[in-house]
N, C-alpha and C positions, 0 to 999 in steps of 0.2 A: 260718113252719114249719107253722101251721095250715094254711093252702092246700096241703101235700104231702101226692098222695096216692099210692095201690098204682101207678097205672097209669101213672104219671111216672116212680115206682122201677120199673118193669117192662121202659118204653122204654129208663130211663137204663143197666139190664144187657143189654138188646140191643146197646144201642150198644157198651157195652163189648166183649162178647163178640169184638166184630167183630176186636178190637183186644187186649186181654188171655186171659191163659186162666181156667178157670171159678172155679180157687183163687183169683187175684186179686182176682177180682168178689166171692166170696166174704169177701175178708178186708173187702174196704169195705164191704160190705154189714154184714159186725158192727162196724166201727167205726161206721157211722153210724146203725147201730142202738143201739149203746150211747150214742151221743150224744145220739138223739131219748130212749130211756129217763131218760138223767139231766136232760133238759131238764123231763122230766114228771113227775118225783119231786122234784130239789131245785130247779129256777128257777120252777116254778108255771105252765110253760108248758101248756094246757088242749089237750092229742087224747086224744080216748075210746080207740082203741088206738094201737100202736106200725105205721104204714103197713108197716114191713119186713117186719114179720111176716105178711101177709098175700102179697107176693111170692117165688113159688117161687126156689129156689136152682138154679145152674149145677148139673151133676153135679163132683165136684172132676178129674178126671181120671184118667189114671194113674200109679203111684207110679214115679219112676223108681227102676229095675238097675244102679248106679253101681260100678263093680268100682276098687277101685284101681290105677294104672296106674306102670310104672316105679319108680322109687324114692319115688313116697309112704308106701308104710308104713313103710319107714327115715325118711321125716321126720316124718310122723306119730308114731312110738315117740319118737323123739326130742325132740322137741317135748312128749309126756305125761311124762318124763322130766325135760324141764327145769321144766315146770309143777309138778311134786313136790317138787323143792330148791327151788323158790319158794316153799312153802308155810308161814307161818308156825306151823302147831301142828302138830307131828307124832303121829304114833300110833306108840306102842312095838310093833318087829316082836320076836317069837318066837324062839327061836334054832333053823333052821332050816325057816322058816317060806316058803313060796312064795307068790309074787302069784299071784291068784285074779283078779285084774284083766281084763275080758275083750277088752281090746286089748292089753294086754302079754304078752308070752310067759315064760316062764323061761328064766333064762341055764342053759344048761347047761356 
């Protein structure tokens, strides 16, 4: 682990890129940054800093516009609905009281 360094994690995200998109590279990049950190905190393993942090990050991308299509939000509601009668502690409703819940609608 001592022998890694920036410009090895630099090539290893080129490569990636080639191949994953920038969130990806992104998410190994703090897992194996959190693993160089715990190596240097609790195993006694000796780097003066953390290499990752010295290699710039992908840009993450863009966020996808995901609309629901067809009858998902019928299975969706329904589905948040059975997860509620699953729930072992309930909370006492109001009498008269409407979900505020902001995937469920009111029954009208």
């Amino acid at each position: 682990m001592s022998a890694l360094t920036s410009s090895q994690l630099a090539a290893y995200r080129d490569a990636r890129l080639k191949v994953v998109s920038g969130a990806t590279v992104n998410r190994e990049f703090s897992v194996l940054s959190h693993a160089i950190d715990t190596a240097r905190r609790e195993w006694d393993v000796y780097l003066l800093t953390n290499p990752c942090t010295l290699v710039r990050r992908p840009p993450q991308g863009r966020p996808q516009d995901r609309r629901l299509q067809g009858d998902e939000e019928k299975r969706l509601l329904a589905a948040c609905r059975g997860a509620r009668n699953k729930m072992a502690v309930r909370t006492p409703r109001l009498a008269g009281h409407r979900s505020s819940h902001p995937v469920e609608r009111p029954s009208t």
